[in-house]
C-alpha positions in Angstrom: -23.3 -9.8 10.1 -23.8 -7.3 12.8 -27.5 -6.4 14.4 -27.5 -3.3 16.9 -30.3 -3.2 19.6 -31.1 0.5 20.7 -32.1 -0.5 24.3 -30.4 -4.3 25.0 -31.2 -4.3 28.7 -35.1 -4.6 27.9 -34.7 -7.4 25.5 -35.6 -10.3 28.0 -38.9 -8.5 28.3 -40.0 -7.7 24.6 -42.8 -9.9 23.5 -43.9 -8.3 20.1 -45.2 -10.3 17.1 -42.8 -11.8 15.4 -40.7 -11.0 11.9 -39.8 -13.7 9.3 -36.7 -12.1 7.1 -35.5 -14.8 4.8 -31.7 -14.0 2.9 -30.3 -16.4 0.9 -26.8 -16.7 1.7 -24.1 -18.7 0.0 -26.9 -20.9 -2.2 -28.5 -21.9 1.5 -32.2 -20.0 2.2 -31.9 -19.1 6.2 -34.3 -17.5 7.9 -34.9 -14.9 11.0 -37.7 -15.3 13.4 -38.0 -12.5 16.4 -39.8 -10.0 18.0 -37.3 -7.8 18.8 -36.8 -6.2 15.1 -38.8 -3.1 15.8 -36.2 -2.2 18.2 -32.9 -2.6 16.2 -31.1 0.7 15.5 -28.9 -0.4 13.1 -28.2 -3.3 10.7 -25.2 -4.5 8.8 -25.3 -7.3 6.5 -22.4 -6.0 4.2 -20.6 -8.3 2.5 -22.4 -11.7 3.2 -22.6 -13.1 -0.3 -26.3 -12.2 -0.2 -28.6 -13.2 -3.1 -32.6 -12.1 -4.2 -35.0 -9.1 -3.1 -34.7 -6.8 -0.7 -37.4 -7.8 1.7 -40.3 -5.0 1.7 -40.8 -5.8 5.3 -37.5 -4.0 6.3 -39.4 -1.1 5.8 -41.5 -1.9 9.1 -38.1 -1.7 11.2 -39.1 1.8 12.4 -36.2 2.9 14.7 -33.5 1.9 12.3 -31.0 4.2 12.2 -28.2 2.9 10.0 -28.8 0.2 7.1 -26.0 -1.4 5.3 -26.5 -3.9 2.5 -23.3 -3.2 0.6 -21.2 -5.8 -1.0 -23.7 -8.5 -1.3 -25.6 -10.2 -4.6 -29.2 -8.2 -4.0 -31.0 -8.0 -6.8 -34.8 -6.9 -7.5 -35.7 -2.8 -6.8 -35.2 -0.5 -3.6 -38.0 -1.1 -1.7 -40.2 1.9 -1.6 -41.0 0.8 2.0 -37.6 2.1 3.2 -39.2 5.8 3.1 -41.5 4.8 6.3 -38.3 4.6 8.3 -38.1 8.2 9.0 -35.7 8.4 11.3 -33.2 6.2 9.0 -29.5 8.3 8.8 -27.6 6.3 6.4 -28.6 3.8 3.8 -25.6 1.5 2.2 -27.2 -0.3 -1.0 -23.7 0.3 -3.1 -22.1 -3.0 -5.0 -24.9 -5.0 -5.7 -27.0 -5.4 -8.5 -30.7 -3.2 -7.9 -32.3 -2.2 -10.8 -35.2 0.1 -11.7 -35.4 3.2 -10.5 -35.0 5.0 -6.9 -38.7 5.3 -5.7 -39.1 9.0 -5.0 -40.8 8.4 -1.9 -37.2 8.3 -0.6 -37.0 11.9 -0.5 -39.4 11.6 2.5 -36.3 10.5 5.0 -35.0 14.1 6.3 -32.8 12.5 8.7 -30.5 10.8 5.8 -27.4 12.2 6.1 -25.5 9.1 4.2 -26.9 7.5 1.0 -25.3 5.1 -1.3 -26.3 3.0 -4.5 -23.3 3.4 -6.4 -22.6 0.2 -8.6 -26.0 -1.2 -9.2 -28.0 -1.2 -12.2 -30.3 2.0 -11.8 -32.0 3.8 -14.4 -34.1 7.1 -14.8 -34.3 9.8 -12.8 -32.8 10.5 -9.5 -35.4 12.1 -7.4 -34.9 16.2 -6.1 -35.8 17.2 -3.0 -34.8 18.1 0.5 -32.2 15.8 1.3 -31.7 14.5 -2.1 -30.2 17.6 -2.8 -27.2 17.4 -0.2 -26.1 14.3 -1.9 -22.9 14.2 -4.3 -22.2 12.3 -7.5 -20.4 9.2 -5.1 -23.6 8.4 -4.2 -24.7 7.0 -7.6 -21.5 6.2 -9.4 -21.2 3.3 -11.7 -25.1 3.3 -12.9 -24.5 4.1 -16.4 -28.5 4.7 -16.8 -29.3 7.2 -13.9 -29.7 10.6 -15.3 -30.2 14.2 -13.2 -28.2 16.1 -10.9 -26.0 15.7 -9.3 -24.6 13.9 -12.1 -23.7 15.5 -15.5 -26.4 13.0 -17.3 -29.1 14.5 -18.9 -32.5 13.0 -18.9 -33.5 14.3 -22.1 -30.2 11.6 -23.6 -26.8 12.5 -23.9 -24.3 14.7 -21.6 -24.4 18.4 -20.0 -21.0 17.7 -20.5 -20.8 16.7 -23.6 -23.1 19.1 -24.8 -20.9 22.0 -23.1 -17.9 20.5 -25.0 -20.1 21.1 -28.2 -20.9 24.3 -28.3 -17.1 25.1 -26.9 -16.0 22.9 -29.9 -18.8 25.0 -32.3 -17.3 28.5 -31.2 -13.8 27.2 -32.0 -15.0 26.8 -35.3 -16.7 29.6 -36.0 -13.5 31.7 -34.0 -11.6 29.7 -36.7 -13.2 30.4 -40.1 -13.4 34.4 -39.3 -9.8 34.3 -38.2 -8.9 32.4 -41.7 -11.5 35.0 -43.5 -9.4 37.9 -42.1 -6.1 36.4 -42.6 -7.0 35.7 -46.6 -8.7 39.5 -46.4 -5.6 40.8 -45.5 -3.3 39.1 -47.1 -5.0 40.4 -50.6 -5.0 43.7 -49.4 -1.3 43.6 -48.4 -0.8 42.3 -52.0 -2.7 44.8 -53.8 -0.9 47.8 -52.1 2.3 46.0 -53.4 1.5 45.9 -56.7 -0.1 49.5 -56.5 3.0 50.8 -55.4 5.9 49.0 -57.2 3.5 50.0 -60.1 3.9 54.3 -59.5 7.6 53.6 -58.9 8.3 51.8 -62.0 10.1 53.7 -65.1 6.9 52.8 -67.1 4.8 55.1 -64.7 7.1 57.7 -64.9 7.2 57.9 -68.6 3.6 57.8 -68.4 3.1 60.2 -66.2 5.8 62.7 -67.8 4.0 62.4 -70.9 0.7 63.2 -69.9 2.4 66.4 -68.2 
């Protein structure tokens, strides 16, 4: 666990009201008491066997910078809160086990540059919108519910993809049954211009032919 103060040289003289941030870690409920928490920059509590909610109250941590909760057991929705952090740069929520849908209030954060909730249990759509649009399909892999861009989910079910493949697969089809159609067309005209001539060259045609004359 790593906690980053922005200014540590004033810390002796911070007297704030204090935070309670309860975790539970490793089947033990701890708890954090300070009043230093409006001044962190940046907090990592990757991979720290974490269990239950996301706390709303990280929300109120307005100078964060950098958030990491990667790797852990976290389960419950992405607080809507975080969007009050506006000066948050990168938010690591991948490998645990969210669900519900990203609160479009996120879009509010025009600093974040980094943004991750791959392998969670998301669903509906992934909100559009300044710096939602800058984000790539990494950011939301292994959500098999999530639909919108960047990925090739639709929201209105199925695949782009899949419905691209169909219409490619359609064409072939159709590109298939005029290519047969023309091939049996001129096959039969091949055939009838055989017979037609083997027919005037044949001794029966000329002795037709002769006695007509």
């Amino acid at each position: 666990m790593s906690v980053y103060i922005s200014d540590p040289f004033r810390m002796a003289y911070l007297s704030d009201t204090p935070y309670d941030i309860e975790f539970a870690t490793k089947h033990r409920y701890d708890a954090y008491r300070g009043g230093i928490l409006n001044y962190l920059y940046g907090l990592d509590l990757s991979e720290n066997e974490l269990t239950g909610e996301i706390p709303s109250g990280l929300g109120d941590l307005l100078k964060l910078r950098a958030l990491n909760l990667s790797h852990n057991y976290l389960s419950g929705v992405v607080p809507a809160t975080f969007s009050g952090i506006k000066n948050l740069e990168s938010l690591d929520l991948s490998f645990n086990r969210l669900r519900g849908m990203i609160p479009p209030q996120l879009t509010e954060l025009s600093s974040l540059a980094v943004f991750n909730v791959s392998f969670n249990n998301l669903s509906g759509a992934i909100p559009q919108g300044k710096q939602f649009n800058t984000f790539e399909t990494q950011s939301y892999l292994g959500n098999l519910f999530l639909c919108g861009q960047p990925t090739n989910t639709s929201c209105n079910g199925g695949t782009s993809q899949a419905l691209d493949n169909g219409v490619k697969d359609d064409d072939g089809q159709i590109d298939m049954v005029i290519f047969y159609w023309s091939s049996a067309a001129t096959y039969v005209t091949v055939l009838i211009g055989l017979f037609a001539s083997l027919s005037f060259d044949s001794p029966w045609s000329r002795f037709w032919f002769s006695s007509k004359c």
